[in-house]
C-alpha positions as MATLAB code, in Angstrom:
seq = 'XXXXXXXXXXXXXXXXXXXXXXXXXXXXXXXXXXXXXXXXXXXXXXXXXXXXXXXXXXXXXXXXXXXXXXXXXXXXXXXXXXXXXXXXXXXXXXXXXXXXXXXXXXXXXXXXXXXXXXXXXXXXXXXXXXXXXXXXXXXXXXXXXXXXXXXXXXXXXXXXXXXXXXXXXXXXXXXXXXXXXXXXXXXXXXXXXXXXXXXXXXXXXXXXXXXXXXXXXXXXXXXXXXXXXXXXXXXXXXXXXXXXXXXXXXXXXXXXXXXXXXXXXXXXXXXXXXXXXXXXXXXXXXXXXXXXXXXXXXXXXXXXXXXXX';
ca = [
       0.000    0.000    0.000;
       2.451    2.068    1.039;
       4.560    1.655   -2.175;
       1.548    2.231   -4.191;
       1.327    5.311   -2.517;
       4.481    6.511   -3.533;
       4.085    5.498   -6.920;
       0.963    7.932   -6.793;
       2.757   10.555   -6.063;
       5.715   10.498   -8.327;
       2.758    9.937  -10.973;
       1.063   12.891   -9.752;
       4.375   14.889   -9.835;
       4.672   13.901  -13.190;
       1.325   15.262  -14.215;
       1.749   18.352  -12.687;
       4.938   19.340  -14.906;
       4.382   17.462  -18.071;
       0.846   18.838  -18.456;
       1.970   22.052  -17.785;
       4.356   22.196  -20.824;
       1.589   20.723  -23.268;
      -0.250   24.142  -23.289;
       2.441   25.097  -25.174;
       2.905   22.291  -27.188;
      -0.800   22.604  -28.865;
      -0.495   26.081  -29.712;
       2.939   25.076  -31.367;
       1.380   22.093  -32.838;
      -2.119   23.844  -34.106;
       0.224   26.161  -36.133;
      -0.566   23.778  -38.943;
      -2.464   20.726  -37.802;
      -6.214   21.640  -37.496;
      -7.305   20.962  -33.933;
      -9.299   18.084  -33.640;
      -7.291   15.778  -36.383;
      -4.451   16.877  -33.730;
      -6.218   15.624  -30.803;
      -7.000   12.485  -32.280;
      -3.531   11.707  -33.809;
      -2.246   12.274  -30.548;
      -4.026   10.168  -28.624;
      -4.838    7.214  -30.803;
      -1.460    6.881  -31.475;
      -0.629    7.185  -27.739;
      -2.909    4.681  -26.817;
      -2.637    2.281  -29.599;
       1.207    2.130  -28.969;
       0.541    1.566  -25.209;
      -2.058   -1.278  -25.647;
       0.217   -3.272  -28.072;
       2.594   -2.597  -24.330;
       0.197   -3.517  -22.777;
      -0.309   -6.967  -24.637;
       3.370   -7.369  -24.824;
       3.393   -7.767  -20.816;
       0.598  -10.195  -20.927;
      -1.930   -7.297  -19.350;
      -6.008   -8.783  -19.488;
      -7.242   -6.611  -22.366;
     -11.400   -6.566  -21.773;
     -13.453   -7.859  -24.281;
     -17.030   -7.443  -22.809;
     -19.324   -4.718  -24.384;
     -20.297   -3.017  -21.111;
     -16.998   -2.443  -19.736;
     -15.306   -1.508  -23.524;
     -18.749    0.927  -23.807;
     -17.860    2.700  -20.107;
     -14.024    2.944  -21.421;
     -15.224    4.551  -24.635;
     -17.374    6.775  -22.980;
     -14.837    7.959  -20.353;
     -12.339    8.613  -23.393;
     -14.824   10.494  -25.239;
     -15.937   12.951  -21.947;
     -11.773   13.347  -21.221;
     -10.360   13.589  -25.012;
     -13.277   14.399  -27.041;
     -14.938   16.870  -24.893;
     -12.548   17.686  -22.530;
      -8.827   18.261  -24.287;
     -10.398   19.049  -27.066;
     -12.059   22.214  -25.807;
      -8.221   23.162  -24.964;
      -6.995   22.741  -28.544;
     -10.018   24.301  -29.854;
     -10.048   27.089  -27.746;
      -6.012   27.803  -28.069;
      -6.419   29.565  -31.418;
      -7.750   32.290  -29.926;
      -6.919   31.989  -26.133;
      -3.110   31.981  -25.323;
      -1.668   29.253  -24.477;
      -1.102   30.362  -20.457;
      -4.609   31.922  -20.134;
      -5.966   28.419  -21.212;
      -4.256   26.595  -18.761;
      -5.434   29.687  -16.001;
      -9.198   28.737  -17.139;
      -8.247   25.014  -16.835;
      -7.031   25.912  -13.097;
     -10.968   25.635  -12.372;
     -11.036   22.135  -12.696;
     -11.012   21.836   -8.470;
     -14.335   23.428   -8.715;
     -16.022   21.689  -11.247;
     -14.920   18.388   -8.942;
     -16.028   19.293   -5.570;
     -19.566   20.231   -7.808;
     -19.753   17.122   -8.950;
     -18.444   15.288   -5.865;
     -21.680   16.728   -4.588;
     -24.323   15.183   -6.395;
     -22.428   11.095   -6.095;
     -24.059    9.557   -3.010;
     -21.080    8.981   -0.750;
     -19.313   12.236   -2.042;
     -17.977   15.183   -0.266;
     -20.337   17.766    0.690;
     -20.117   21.263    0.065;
     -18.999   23.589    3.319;
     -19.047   27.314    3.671;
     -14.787   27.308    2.986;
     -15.303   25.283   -0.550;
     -18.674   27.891   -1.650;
     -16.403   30.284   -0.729;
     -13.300   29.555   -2.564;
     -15.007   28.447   -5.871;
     -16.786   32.027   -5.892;
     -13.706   33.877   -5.416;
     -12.165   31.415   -8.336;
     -14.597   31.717  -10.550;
     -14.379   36.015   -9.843;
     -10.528   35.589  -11.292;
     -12.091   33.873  -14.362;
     -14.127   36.833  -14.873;
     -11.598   38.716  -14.350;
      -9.173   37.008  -16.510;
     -12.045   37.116  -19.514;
     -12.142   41.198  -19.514;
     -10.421   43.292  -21.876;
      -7.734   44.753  -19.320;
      -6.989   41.121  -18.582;
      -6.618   39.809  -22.327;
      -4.139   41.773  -23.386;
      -5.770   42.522  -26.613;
      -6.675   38.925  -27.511;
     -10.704   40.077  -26.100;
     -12.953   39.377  -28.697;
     -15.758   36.772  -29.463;
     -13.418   34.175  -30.248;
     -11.717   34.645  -27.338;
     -14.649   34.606  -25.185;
     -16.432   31.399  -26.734;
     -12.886   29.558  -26.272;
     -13.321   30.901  -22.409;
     -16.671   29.430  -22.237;
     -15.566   25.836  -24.333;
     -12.702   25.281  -21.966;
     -14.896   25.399  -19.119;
     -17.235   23.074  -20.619;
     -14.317   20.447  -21.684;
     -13.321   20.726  -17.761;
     -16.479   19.817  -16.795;
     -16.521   16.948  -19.149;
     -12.834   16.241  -18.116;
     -13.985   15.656  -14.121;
     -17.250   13.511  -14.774;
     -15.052   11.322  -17.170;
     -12.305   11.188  -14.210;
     -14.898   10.313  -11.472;
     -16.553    7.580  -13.843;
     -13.011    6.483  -14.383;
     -12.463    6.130  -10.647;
     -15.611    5.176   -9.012;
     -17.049    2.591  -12.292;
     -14.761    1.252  -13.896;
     -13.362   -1.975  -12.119;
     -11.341   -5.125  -12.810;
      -9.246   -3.302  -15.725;
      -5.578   -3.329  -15.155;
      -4.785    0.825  -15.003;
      -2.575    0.917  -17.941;
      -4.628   -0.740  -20.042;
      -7.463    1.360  -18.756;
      -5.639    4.376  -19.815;
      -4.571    2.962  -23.305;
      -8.090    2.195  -24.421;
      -9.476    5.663  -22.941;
      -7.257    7.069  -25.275;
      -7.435    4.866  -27.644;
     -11.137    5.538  -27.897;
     -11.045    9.332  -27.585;
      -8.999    9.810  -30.492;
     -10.975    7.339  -32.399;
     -14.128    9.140  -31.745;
     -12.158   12.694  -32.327;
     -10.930   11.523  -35.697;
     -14.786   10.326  -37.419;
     -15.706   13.895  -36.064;
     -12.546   15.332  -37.664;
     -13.120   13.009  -41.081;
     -17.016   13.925  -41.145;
     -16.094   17.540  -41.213;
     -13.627   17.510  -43.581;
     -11.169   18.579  -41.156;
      -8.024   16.063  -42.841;
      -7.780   18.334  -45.892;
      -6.737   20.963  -44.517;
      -3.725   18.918  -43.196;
      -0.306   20.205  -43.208;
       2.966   19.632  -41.013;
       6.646   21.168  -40.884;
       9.724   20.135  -38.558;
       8.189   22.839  -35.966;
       4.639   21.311  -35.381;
       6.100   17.525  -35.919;
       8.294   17.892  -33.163;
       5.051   19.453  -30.964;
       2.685   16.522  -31.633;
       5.202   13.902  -31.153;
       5.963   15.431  -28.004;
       2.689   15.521  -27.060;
       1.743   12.105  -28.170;
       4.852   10.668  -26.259;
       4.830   13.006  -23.222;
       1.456   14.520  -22.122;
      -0.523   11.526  -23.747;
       1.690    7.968  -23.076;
       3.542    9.317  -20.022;
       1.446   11.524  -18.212;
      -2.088   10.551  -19.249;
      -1.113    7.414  -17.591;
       0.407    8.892  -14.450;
      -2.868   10.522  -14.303;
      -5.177    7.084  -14.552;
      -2.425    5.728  -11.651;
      -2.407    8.662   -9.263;
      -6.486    9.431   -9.673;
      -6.844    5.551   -8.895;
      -4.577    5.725   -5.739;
      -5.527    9.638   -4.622;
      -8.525   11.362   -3.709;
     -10.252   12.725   -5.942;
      -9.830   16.372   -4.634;
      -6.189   15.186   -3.900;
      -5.654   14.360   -7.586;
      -7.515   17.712   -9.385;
      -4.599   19.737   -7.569;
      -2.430   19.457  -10.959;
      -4.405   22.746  -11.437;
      -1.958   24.668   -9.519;
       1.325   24.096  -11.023;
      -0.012   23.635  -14.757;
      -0.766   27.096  -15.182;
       2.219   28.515  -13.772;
       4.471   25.897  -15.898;
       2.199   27.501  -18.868;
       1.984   30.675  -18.069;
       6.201   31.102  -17.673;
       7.056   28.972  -20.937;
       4.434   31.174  -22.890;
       5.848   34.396  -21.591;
       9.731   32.638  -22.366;
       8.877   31.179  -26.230;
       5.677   32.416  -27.606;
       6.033   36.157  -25.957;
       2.603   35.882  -24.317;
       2.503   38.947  -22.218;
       0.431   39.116  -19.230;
      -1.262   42.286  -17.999;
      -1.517   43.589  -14.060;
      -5.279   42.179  -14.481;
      -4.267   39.229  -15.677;
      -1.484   38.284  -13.366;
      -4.405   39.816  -10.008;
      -7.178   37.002  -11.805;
      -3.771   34.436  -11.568;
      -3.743   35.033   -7.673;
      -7.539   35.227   -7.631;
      -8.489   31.960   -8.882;
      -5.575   30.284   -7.252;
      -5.904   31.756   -4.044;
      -9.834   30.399   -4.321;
      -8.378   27.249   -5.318;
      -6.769   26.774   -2.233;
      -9.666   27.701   -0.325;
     -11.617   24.704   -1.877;
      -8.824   22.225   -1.976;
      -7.156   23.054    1.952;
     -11.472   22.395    3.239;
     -11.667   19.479    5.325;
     -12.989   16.647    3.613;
     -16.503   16.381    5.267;
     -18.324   12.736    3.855;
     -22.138   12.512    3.488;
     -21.264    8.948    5.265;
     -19.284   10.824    8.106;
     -21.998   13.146    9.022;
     -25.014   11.071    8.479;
     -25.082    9.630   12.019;
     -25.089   13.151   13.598;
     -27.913   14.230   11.513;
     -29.934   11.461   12.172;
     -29.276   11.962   16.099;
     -29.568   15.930   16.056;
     -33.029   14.524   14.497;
];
């Protein structure tokens, strides 16, 4: 257990950097490869080349419908929707603000964690925090904090990257609290495998392939993304959110925008204004409100209730 544990973390470690770095990766890699024939290149060659891994080592691969149908779907809520809105939204929103929006993803879980039966509830710190979070976002979405990229675009990217996070949790708690008896790499493989599968018959039916094109610049981007944020830390991810708590998991939020924020300022000269850098603090300074609240189970606090009744 214990040595699970530490696994975990170094996972979650790795999550926290890698995932940083592929904010800037996509807008590199977008240059020239339209978004969602990026997204699914990316990740059904990532999880293709880990399931044939996967086989090598003798892994059970599942063959039943219901349990191939939950790992489809949980691919299609964290690729399709929810990386997806990212790429989409990163030709108009920079590629640090995107991963500031994405910093919301805390939220979105302790939302959710409300409505599943033995999740945790909602206290006065978490309402709190996730109000003065979601006041940076607003404040990160106004023309003093866009630095001139406010327009309609940029706004509707805002909006889809909140959406693809909230199709990016539900897939993680289905991931976590229904999928069972599938080893965690192959889980991971096949959740990938699917997402991109589904991304590319969306990409095909709009006619998204012909406008195809690729240089040295954009290669190197998707490869790095395919190897690094897809087969490496997509699979940290599935580990650590297996072995973590949920809450405990979502904190990747923190250092990914910072990690994307500094190598946007240092390579793609993304400037960030005063507003910008106050709705930074703001929505991570709420995100530590929600994420330092004391875990408060509907199963912990049941028995009081029903006494005080």
């Amino acid at each position: 257990m214990k040595h699970e544990r530490t696994l975990a973390i170094v996972a979650f470690i790795i999550v926290c950097v890698v995932w940083g770095t592929t904010y800037l990766g996509i807008r590199v890699a977008i240059e020239t490869i339209p978004p969602l024939t990026m997204t699914s290149i990316r990740f059904a060659t990532a999880g293709a080349a880990l399931l044939v891994v996967c086989a090598a080592r003798g892994m059970k691969i599942p063959r039943d419908r219901k349990t191939l149908a939950n790992l489809a779907l949980i691919g299609c809520l964290m690729v399709t929707v929810g990386n997806l809105a990212v790429v989409w939204a990163e030709q108009w929103v920079p590629s640090g603000m995107a991963a500031l929006l994405v910093a919301t993803a805390p939220f979105w879980m302790a939302i959710l964690e409300l409505f599943r039966p033995e999740g945790e509830r909602l206290d006065a710190r978490r309402i709190v925090g996730m109000l003065i979070g979601f006041a940076g976002v607003a404040m990160l979405v106004t023309p003093g904090g866009t630095d001139g990229h406010y327009d309609i675009h940029f706004i509707i990217g805002a909006l889809v990257i909140q959406v693809g996070s909230l199709g990016w949790q539900i897939g993680s708690l289905r991931g976590k609290y229904y999928l069972r008896g599938v080893p965690l790499l192959v889980s991971a493989s096949l959740q990938m495998l699917f997402g991109g599968l589904i991304t590319a018959v969306i990409a095909v039916a709009i006619g998204e392939p012909a406008r195809f094109a690729i240089n040295g610049r954009t290669f190197t981007a998707l490869a790095y993304l395919t190897i690094f944020g897809s087969v490496i830390a997509y699979s940290s991810y599935v580990y650590a959110l297996a072995h973590l708590r949920t809450s405990t998991s979502s904190l990747y939020a923190y250092v990914n925008p910072v990690v994307a924020v500094i190598l946007g300022w240092l390579i793609l000269d993304e400037r960030l204004t005063w507003m910008s850098i106050t709705a930074m603090v703001v929505i991570l300074g709420g995100v530590a409100l929600v994420q330092t609240a004391k875990p408060m189970p509907r199963a912990a606090v049941a028995p009081e209730q029903a006494k005080a009744a």
